[in-house]
VOGU-5960 format. One record per residue: x negated, y, z of N, C-alpha, C in turn; residue in three letters. Coordinates in steps of 0.1 Angstrom, whole numbers, padded with zeros to 4 digits. Example, Ala and Ser with C-alpha at 12.3 -4.5 7.8 and 13.67 -1.06 7.14 Angstrom:
<pts>
PT, -0132, -0057, 0078, -0123, -0045, 0078, -0132, -0033, 0078, ALA
PT, -0128, -0022, 0071, -0137, -0011, 0071, -0129, 0000, 0079, SER
</pts>
This chain:
<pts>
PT, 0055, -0158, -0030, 0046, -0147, -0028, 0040, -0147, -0014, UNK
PT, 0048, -0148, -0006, 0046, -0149, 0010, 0032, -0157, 0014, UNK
PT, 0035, -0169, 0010, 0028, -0184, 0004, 0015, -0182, -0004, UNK
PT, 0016, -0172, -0016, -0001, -0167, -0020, -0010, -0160, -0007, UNK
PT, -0001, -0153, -0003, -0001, -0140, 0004, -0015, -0146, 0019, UNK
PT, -0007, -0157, 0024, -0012, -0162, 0036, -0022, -0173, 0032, UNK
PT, -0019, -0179, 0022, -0030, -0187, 0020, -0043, -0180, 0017, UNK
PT, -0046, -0168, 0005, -0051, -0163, 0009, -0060, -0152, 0015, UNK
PT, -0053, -0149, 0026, -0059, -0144, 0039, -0068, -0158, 0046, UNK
PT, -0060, -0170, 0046, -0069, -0181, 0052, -0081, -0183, 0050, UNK
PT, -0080, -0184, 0034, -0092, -0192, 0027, -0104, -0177, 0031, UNK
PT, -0101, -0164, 0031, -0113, -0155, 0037, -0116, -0155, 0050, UNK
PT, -0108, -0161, 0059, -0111, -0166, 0070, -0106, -0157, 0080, UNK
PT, -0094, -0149, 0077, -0093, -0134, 0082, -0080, -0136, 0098, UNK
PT, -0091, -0140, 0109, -0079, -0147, 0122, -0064, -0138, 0127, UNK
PT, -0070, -0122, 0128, -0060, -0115, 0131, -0050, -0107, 0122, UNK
PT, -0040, -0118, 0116, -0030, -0113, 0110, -0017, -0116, 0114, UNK
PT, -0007, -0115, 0111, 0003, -0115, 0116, 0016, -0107, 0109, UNK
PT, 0028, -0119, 0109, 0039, -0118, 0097, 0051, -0112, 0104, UNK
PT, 0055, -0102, 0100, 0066, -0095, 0109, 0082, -0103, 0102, UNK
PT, 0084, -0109, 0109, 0097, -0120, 0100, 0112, -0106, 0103, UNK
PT, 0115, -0109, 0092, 0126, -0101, 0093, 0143, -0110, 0089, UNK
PT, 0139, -0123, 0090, 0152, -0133, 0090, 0148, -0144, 0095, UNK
PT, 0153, -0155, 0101, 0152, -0165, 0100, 0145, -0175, 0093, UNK
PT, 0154, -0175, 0084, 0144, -0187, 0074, 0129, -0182, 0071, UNK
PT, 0123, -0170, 0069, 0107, -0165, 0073, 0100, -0166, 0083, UNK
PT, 0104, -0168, 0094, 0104, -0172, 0109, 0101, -0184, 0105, UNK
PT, 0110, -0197, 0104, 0108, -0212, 0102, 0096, -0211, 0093, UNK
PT, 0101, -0205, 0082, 0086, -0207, 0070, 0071, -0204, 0078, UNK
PT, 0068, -0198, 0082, 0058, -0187, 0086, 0054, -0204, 0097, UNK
PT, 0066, -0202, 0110, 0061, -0215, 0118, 0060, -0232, 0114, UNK
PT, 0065, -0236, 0100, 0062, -0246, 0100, 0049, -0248, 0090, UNK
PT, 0043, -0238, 0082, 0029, -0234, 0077, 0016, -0228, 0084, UNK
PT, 0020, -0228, 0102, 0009, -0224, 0112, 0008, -0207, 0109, UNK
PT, 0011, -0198, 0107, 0014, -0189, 0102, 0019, -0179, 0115, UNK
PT, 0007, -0168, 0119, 0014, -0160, 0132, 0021, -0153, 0127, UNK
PT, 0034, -0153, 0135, 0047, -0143, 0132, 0051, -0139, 0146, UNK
PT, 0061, -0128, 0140, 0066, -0120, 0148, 0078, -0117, 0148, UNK
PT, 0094, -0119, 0155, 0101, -0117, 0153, 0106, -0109, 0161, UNK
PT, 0113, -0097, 0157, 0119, -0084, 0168, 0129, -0092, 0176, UNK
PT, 0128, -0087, 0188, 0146, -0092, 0198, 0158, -0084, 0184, UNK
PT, 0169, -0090, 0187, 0180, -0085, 0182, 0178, -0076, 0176, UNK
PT, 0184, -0068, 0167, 0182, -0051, 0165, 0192, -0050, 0154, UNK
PT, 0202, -0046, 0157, 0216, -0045, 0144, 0209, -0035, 0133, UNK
PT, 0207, -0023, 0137, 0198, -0016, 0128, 0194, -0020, 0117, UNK
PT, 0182, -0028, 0124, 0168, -0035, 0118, 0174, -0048, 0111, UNK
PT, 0179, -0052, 0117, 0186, -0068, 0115, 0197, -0066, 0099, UNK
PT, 0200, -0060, 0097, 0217, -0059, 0090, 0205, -0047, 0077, UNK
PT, 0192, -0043, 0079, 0191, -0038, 0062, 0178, -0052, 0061, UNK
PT, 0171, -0059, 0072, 0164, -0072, 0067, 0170, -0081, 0064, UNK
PT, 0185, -0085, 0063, 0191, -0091, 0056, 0195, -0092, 0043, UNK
PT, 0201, -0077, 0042, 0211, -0071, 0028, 0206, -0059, 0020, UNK
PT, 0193, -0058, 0031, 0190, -0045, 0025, 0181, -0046, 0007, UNK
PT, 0184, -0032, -0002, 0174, -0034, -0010, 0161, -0031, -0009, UNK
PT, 0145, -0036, -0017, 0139, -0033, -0020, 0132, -0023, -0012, UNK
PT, 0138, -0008, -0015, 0132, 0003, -0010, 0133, 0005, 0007, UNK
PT, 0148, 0000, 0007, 0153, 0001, 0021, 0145, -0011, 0032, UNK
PT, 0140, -0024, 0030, 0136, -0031, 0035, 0123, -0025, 0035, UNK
PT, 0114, -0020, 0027, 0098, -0015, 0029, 0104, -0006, 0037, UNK
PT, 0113, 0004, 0039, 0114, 0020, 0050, 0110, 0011, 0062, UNK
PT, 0111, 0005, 0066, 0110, -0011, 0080, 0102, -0009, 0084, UNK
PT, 0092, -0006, 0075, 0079, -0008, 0083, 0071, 0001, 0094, UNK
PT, 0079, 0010, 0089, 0076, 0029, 0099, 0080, 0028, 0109, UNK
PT, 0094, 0023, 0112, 0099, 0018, 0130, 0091, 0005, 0134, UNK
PT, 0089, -0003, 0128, 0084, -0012, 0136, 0065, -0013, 0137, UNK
PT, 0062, 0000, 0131, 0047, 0000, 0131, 0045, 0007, 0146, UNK
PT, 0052, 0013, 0146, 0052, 0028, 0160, 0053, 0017, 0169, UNK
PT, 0056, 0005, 0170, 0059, -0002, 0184, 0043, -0009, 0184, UNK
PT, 0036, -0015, 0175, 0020, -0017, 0173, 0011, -0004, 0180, UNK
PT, 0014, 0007, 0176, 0007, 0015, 0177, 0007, 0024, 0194, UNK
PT, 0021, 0020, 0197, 0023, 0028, 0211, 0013, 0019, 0218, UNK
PT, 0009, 0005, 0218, 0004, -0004, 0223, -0010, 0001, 0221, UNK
PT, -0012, 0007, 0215, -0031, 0010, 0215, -0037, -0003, 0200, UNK
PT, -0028, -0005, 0196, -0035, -0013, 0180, -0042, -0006, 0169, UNK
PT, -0047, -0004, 0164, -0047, 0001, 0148, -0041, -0010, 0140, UNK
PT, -0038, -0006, 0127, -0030, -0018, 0123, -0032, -0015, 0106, UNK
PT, -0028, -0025, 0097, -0039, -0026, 0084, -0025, -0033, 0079, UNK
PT, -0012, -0021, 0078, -0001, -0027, 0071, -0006, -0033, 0054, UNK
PT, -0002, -0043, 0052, 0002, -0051, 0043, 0013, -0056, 0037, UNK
PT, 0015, -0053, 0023, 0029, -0061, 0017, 0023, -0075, 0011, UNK
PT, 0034, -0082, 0008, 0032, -0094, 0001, 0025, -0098, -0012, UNK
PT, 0029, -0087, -0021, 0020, -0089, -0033, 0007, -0084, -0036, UNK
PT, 0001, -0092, -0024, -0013, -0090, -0028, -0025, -0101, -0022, UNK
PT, -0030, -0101, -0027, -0039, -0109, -0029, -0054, -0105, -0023, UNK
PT, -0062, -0113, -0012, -0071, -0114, -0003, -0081, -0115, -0007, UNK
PT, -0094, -0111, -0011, -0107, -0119, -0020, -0121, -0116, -0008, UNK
PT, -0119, -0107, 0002, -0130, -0105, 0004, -0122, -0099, 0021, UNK
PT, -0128, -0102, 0034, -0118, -0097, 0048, -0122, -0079, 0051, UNK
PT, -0108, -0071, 0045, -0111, -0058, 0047, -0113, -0055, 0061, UNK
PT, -0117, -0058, 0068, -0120, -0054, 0080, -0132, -0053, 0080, UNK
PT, -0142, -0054, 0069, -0156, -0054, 0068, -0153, -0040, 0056, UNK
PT, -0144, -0038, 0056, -0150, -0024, 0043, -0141, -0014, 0047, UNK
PT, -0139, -0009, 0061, -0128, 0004, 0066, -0137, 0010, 0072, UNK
PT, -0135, 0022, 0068, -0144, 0029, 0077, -0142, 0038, 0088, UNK
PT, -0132, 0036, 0092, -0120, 0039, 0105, -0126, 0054, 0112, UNK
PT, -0126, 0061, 0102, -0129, 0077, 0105, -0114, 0088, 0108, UNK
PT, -0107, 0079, 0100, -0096, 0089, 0094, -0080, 0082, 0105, UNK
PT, -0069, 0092, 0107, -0058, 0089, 0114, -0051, 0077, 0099, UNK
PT, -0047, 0079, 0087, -0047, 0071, 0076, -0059, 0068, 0069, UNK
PT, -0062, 0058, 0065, -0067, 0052, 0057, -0063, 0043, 0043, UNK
PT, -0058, 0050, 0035, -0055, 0039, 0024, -0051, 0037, 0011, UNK
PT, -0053, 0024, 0003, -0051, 0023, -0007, -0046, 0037, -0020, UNK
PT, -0046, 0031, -0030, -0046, 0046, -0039, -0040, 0040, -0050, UNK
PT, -0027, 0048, -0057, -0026, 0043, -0073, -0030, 0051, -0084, UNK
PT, -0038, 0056, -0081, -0049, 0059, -0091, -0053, 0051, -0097, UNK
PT, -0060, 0056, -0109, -0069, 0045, -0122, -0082, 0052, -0120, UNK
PT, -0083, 0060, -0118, -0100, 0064, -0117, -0099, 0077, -0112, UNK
PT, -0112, 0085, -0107, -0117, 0093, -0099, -0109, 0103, -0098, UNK
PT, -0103, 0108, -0111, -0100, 0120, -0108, -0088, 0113, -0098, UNK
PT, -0078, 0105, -0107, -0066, 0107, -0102, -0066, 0098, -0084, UNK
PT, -0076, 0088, -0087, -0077, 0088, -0070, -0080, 0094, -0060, UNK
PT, -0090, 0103, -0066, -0096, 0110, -0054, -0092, 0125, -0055, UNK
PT, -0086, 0133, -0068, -0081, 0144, -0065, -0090, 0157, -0079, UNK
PT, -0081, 0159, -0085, -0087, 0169, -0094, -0078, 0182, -0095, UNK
PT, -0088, 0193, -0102, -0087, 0202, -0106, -0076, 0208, -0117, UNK
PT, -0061, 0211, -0119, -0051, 0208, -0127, -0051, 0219, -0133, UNK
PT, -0055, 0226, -0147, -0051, 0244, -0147, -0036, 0244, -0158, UNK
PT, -0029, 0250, -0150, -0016, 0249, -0156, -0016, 0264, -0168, UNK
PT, -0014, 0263, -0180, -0015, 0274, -0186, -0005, 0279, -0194, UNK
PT, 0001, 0292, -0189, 0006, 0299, -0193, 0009, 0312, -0199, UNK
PT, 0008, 0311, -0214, 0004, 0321, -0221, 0006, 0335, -0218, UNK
PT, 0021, 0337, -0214, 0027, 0348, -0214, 0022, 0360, -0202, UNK
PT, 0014, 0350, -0198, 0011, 0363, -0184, -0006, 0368, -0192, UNK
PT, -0007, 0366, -0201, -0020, 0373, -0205, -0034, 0367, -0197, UNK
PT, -0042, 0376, -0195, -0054, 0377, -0188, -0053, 0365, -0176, UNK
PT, -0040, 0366, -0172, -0038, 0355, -0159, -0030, 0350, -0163, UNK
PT, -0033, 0336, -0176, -0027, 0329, -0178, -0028, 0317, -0174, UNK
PT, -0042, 0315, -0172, -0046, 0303, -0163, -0044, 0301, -0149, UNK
PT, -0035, 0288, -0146, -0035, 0291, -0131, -0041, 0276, -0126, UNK
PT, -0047, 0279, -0113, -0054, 0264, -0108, -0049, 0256, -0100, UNK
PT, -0046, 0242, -0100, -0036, 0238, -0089, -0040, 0223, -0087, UNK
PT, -0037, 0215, -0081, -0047, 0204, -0069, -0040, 0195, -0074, UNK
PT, -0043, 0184, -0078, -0038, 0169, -0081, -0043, 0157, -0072, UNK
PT, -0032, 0149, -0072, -0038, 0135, -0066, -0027, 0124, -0064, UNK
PT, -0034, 0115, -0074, -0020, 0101, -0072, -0019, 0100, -0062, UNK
PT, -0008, 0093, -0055, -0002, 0087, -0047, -0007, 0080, -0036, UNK
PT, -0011, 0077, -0026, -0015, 0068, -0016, -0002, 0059, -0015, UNK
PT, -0008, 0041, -0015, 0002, 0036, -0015, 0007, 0031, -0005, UNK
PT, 0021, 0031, 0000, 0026, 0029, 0014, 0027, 0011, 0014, UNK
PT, 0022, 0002, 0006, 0020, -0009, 0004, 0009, -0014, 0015, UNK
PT, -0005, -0009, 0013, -0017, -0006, 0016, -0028, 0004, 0025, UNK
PT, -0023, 0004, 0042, -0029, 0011, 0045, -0035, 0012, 0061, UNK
PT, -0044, 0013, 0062, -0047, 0013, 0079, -0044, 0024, 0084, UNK
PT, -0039, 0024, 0099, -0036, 0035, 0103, -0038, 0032, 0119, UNK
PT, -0044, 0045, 0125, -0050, 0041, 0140, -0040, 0047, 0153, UNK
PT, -0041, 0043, 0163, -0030, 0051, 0175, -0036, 0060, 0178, UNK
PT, -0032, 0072, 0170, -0034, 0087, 0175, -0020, 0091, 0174, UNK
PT, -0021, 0104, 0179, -0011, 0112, 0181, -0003, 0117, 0164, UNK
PT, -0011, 0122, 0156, -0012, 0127, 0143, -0005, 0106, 0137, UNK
PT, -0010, 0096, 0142, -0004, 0087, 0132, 0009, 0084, 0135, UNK
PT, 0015, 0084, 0152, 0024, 0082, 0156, 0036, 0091, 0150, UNK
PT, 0032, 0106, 0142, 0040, 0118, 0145, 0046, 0111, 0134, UNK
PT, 0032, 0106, 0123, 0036, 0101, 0110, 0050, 0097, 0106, UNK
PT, 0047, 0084, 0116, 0058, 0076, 0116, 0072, 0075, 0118, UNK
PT, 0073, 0085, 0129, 0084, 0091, 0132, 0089, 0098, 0122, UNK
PT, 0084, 0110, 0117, 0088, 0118, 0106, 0092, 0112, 0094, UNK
PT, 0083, 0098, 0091, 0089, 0093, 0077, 0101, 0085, 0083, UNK
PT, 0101, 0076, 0092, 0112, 0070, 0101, 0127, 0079, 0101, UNK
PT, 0123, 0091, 0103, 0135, 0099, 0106, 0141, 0106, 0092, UNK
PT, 0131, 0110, 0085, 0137, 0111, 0072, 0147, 0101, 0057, UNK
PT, 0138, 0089, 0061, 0142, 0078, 0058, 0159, 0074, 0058, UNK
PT, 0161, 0078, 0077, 0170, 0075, 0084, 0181, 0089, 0080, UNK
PT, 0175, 0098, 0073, 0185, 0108, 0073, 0190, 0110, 0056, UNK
PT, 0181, 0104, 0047, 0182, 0105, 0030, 0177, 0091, 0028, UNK
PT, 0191, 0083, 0029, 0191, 0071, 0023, 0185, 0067, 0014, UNK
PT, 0185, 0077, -0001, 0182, 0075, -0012, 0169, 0075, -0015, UNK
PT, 0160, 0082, -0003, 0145, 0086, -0005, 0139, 0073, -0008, UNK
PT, 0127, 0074, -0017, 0117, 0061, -0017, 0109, 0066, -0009, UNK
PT, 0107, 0055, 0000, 0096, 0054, 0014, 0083, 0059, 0010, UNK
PT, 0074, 0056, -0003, 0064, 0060, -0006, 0065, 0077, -0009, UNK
PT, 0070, 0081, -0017, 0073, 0093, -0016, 0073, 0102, -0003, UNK
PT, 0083, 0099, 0006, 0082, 0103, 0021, 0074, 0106, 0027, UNK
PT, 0066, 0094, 0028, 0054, 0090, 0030, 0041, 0101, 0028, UNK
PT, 0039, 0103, 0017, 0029, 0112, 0013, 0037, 0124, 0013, UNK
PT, 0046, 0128, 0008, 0047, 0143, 0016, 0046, 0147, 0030, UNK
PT, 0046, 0138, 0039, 0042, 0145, 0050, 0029, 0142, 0051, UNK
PT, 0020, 0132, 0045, 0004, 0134, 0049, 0002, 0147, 0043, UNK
PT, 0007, 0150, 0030, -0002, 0159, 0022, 0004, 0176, 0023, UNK
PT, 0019, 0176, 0028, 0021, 0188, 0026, 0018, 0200, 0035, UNK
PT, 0014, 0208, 0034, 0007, 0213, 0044, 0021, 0226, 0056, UNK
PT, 0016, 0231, 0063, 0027, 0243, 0069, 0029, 0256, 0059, UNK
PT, 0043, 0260, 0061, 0047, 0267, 0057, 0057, 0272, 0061, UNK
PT, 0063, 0285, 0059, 0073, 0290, 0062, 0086, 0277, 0062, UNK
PT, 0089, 0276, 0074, 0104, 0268, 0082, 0101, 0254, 0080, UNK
PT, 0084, 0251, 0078, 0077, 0239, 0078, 0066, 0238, 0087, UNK
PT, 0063, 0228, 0096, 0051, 0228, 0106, 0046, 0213, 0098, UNK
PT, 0036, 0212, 0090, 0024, 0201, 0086, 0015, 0196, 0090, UNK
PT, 0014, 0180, 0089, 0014, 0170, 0099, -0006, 0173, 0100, UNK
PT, -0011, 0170, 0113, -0023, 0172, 0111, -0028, 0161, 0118, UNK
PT, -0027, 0155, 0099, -0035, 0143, 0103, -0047, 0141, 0091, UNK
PT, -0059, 0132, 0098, -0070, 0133, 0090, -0066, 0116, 0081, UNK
PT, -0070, 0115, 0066, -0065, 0111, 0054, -0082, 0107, 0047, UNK
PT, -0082, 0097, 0044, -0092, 0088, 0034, -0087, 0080, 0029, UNK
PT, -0089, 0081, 0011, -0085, 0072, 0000, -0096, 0057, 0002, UNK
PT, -0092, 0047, -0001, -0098, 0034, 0001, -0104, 0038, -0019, UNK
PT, -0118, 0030, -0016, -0126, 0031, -0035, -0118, 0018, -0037, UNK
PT, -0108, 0020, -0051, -0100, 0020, -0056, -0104, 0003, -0067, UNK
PT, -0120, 0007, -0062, -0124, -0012, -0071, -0127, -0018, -0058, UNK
PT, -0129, -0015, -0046, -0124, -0026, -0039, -0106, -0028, -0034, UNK
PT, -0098, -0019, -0033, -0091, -0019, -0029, -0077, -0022, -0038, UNK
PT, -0081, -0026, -0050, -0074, -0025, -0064, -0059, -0030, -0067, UNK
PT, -0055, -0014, -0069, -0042, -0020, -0075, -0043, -0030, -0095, UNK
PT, -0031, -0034, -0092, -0032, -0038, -0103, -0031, -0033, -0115, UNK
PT, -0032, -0018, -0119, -0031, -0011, -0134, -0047, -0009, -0137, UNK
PT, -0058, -0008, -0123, -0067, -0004, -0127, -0074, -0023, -0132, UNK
PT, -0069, -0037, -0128, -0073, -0045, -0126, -0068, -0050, -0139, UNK
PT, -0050, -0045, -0144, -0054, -0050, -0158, -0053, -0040, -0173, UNK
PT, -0055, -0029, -0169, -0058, -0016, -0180, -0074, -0019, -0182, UNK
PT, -0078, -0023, -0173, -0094, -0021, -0174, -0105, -0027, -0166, UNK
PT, -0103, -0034, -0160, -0112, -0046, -0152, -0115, -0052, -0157, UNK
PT, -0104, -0063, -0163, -0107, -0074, -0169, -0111, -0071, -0182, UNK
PT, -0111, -0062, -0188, -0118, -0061, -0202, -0127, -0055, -0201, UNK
PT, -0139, -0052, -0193, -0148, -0046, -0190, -0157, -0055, -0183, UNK
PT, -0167, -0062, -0192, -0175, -0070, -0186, -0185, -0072, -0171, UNK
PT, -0182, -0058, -0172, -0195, -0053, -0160, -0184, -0056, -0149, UNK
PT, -0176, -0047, -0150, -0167, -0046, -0140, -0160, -0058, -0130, UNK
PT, -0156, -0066, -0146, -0148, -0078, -0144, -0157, -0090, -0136, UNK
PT, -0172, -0082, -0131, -0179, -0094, -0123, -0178, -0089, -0108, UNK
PT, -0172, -0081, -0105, -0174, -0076, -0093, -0160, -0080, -0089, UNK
PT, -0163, -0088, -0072, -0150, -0090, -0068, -0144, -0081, -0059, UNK
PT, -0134, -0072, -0057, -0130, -0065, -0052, -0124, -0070, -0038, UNK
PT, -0121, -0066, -0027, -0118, -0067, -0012, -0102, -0077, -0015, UNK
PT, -0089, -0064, -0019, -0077, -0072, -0021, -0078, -0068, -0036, UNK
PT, -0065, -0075, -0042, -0054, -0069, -0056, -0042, -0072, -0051, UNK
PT, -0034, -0057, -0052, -0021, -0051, -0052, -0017, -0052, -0063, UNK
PT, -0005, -0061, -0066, 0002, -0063, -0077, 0015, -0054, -0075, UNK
PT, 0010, -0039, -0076, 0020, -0034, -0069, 0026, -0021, -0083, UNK
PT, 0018, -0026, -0095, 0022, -0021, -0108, 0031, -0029, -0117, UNK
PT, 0030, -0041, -0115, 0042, -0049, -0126, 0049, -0057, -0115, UNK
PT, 0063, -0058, -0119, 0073, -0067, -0114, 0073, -0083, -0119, UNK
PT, 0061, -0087, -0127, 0064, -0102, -0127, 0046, -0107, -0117, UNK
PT, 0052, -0106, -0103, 0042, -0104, -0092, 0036, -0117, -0090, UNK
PT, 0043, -0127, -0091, 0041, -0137, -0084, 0031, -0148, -0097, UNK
PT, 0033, -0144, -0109, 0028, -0153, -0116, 0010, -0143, -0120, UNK
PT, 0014, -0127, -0118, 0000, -0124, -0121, -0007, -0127, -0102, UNK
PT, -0002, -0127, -0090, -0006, -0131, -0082, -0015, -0143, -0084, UNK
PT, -0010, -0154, -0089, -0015, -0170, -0091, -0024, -0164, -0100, UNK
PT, -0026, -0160, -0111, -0037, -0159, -0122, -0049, -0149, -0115, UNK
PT, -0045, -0135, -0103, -0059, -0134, -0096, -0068, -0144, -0091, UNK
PT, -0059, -0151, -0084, -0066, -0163, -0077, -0071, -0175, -0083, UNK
PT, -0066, -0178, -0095, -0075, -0184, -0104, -0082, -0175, -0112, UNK
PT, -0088, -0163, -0117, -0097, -0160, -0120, -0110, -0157, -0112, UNK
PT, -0107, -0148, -0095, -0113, -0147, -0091, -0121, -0155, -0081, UNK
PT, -0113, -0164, -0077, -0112, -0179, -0065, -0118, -0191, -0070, UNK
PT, -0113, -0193, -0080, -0111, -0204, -0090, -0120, -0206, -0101, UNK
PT, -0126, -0189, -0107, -0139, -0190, -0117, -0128, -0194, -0131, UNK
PT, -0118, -0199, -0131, -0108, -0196, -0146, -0112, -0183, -0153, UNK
PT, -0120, -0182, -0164, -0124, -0166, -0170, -0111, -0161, -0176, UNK
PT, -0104, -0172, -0181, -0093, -0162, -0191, -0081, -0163, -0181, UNK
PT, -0082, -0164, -0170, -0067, -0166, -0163, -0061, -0152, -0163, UNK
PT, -0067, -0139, -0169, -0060, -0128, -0161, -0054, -0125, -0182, UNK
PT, -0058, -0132, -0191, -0056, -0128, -0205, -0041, -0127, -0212, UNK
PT, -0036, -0137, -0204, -0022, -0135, -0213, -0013, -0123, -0206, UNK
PT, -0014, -0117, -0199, -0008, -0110, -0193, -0011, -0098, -0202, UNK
PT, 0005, -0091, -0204, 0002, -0074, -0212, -0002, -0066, -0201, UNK
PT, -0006, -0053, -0209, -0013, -0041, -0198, -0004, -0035, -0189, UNK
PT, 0003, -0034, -0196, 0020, -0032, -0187, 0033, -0043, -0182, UNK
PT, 0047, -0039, -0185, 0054, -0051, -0185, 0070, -0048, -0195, UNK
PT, 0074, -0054, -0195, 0087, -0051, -0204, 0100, -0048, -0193, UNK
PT, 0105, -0035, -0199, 0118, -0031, -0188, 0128, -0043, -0191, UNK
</pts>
């Protein structure tokens, strides 16, 4: 995946990237494929969950070692592995916002945020009540600039992380972009823009409905996040031969979903 991942970034020609190695053998990989990396000094911490850690616990990673980019005066355009490069996002951010990013929404409403009325008969006259929706921002995919409001970010999902093992990082994540102050709560005040969702595409909107949508399926989108099905690596190879490559049926054998 690693290996799709950097090739390509190459082939868009995209110079400032850079691979945060979290073992050894990624380190050698990374340097014997020309490949800029980065390896932290020692860190038992850091060191002992990028070894053994699971899944959720190795993405939490990226919150402590983003804060060390960011004290530096970087903005930085975190990236996971399963995804795939078609166009250099650095030409389609519009760096207004403390976050910037990616969305798992399927379309407008649920990317960008709709109107939810929950209804409840029993209260009569005021049975209708109105209340705010919005998928997920994905902690896979997302720019984030050195302000104060991005740094607080970090820390707070960093520290929570660090205190509820069990939490998924994404989850964390967006409750503190989104939740606002409240009683025995102070809410993070930071400014938040969703990336448009067909350039920035996860993969449910890419195979529920891209590819079988003619119009659609000619428009090449920035990246694809295969960050909806777990058999990554093989729908990884078939973006890049449909969209790279001009293969029309490469994205067809794949189902819309995946099997548990």
């Amino acid at each position: 995946m690693l290996e799709v991942w950097f090739t390509s970034i190459k082939k868009v020609g995209i110079p400032n990237y850079l691979v945060v190695a979290l073992d050894d053998e990624i380190a050698e990989f990374c340097k014997a494929n020309e490949v800029p990396m980065y390896k932290r000094d020692p860190d038992q911490g850091i060191d002992t969950i990028g070894k053994t850690g699971g899944n959720h616990a190795v993405s939490g990673l990226k919150f402590r070692i983003l804060r060390e980019f960011l004290q530096l005066g970087y903005s930085v355009l975190l990236s996971d592995v399963d995804i795939v490069y078609l166009q250099n996002p650095f030409d389609h951010l519009h760096r207004d916002s403390d976050v910037e990013s990616m969305t798992d929404g399927h379309n407008n409403m649920t990317a960008y945020g709709y109107n939810d009325v929950f209804d409840e008969p029993a209260m009569g006259w005021a049975r209708y009540a109105h209340t705010m929706r919005i998928w997920v921002y994905n902690s896979g995919f997302f720019y984030i600039r050195p302000t104060i409001p991005s740094i607080e970010l970090l820390d707070r999902v960093a520290g929570r992380l660090s205190r509820e093992p069990n939490s998924w990082d994404q989850a964390v994540f967006n409750e503190e972009l989104f939740f606002p102050s409240h009683p025995g709560y102070e809410g993070l005040h930071a400014a938040r823009r969703t990336m448009d969702y067909y350039l920035f595409m996860n993969s449910k909107v890419l195979f529920k409905e891209v590819r079988k949508d003619a119009k659609l399926s000619k428009l090449k989108p920035v990246i694809v996040h295969i960050n909806y099905h777990p058999d990554k690596l093989p729908r990884m190879k078939a973006v890049v031969e449909f969209y790279v490559n001009g293969k029309k049926d490469a994205l067809q054998p794949f189902p819309d979903g995946s099997q548990w």
